[in-house]
N, C-alpha and C positions, 0 to 999 in steps of 0.2 A: 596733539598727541605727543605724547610722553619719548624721550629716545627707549624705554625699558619696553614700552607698549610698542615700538617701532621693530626693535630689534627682535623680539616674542614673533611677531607679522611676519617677519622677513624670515625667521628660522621656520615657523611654520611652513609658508610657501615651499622654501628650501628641501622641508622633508616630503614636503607633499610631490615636488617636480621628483624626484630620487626616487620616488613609489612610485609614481604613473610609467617615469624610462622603463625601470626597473621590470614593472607588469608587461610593458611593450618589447620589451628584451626577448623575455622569457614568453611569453604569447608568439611571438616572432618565430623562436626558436622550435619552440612546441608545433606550430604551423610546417615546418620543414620537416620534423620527423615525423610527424605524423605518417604518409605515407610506408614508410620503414615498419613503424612500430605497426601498424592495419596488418600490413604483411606478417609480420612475428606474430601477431597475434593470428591470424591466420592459419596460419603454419602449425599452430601449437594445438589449435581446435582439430586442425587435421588429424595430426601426430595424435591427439588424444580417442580422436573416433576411431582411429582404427587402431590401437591400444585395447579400446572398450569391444571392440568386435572382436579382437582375438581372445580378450579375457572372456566373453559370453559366448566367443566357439568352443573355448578352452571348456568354461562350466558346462556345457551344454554335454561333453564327450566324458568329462568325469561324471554326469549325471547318468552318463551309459552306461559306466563304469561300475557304479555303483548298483542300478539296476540288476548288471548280472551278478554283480558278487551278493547282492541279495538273493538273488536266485537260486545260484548256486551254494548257497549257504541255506537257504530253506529244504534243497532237495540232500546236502549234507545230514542235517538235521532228520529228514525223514527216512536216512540210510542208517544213521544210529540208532535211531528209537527201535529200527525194524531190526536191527543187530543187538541191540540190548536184550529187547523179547524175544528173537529167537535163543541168545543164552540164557535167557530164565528159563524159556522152555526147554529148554536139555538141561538146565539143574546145575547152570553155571550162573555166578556172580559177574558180571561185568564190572568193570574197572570204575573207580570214581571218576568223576567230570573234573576236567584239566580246572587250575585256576587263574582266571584271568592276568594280565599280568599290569602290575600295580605302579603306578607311578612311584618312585622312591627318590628321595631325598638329595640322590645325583640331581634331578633337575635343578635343583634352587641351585647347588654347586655349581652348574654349567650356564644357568643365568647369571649368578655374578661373574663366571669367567668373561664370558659375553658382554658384561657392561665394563669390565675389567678391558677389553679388548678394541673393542667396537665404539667406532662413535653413533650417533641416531641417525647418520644420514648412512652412515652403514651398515648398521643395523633395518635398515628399509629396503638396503638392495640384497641383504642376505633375504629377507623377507621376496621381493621382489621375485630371486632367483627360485626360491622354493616355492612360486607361486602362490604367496601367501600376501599377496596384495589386498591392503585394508584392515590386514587380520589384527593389525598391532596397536596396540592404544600403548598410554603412558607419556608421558613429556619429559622425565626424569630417564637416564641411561640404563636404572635400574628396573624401573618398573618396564620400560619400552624391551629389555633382553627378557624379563620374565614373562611378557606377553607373547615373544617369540620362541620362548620355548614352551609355553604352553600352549601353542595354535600349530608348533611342528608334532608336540607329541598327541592331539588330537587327532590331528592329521595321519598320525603314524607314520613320521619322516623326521622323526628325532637324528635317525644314526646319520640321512642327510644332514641334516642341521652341520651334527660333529666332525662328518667329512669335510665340509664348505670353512667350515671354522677350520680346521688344521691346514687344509690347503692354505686358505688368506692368511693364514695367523700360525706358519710352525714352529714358532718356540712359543705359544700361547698358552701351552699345556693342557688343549682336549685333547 
């Protein structure tokens, strides 16, 4: 055997004992936290169940919520119709029907302020705070504040949105 074939041998060996320590090091090491990290993960599963149970008591009471204001918005409804035809029957016009009122071009302004302002991880606890957990997509600052304003003005909790913003943020300019 060659000294070049000898020395090739010997480095080999060399890196192979330096991997094997090296995996037994860190195997080692890994064996000792384990118990810690079981717990933290533990913990976290916990922290998360009852997260998700308050977020489905949470839905569960806005699904109430919603039930009466339907409700009450159908028997609104059948108080008008009955008040409209009573003014037609006395030989009055009733009044045109209100118009909705219209998303307008502020939002995209208060989305960029928001990306202008906010970073994503803040923008998830403003989301958070407005109970808007999940609502937000995007991965960019821009698209992640335009998601958030348009899941608060869905929501109909825009002018929250803009109070939470000028609180955290008063010289942000909402």
């Amino acid at each position: 055997m060659s000294n070049a074939t000898a020395l090739i041998m010997a480095a080999i060996l060399a890196v192979t004992i330096v991997a094997v320590a090296s995996g037994l090091l860190a195997y080692t090491a890994a064996r000792r936290a384990s118990p810690d990290t079981l717990h933290q993960y533990e913990q976290v599963i916990a922290d998360m169940q009852q997260r998700l149970g308050r977020t489905e008591q949470r839905s569960d009471q806005q699904q109430e919520q919603i039930d009466r204001l339907r409700d009450a918005l159908a028997a609104e409804q059948d108080y008008s119709r009955a008040l409209a035809r009573a003014m037609r029957d006395a030989g009055l016009e009733p009044p045109p029907r209100p118009e909705p009122p219209r998303p307008t071009s502020d939002t995209a302004a208060l989305a960029r302020r928001v990306a202008t302002c906010f970073s994503l991880e803040e923008m998830d606890t403003l989301a958070m705070e407005l109970e808007l957990d999940g609502a937000l997509t995007g991965e960019t600052l821009e698209n992640r504040a335009a998601s958030l304003v348009r899941a608060a003005l869905r929501r109909g909790i825009l002018s929250e949105l803009v109070a939470i913003a000028r609180r955290e943020r008063p010289r942000g300019g909402f």
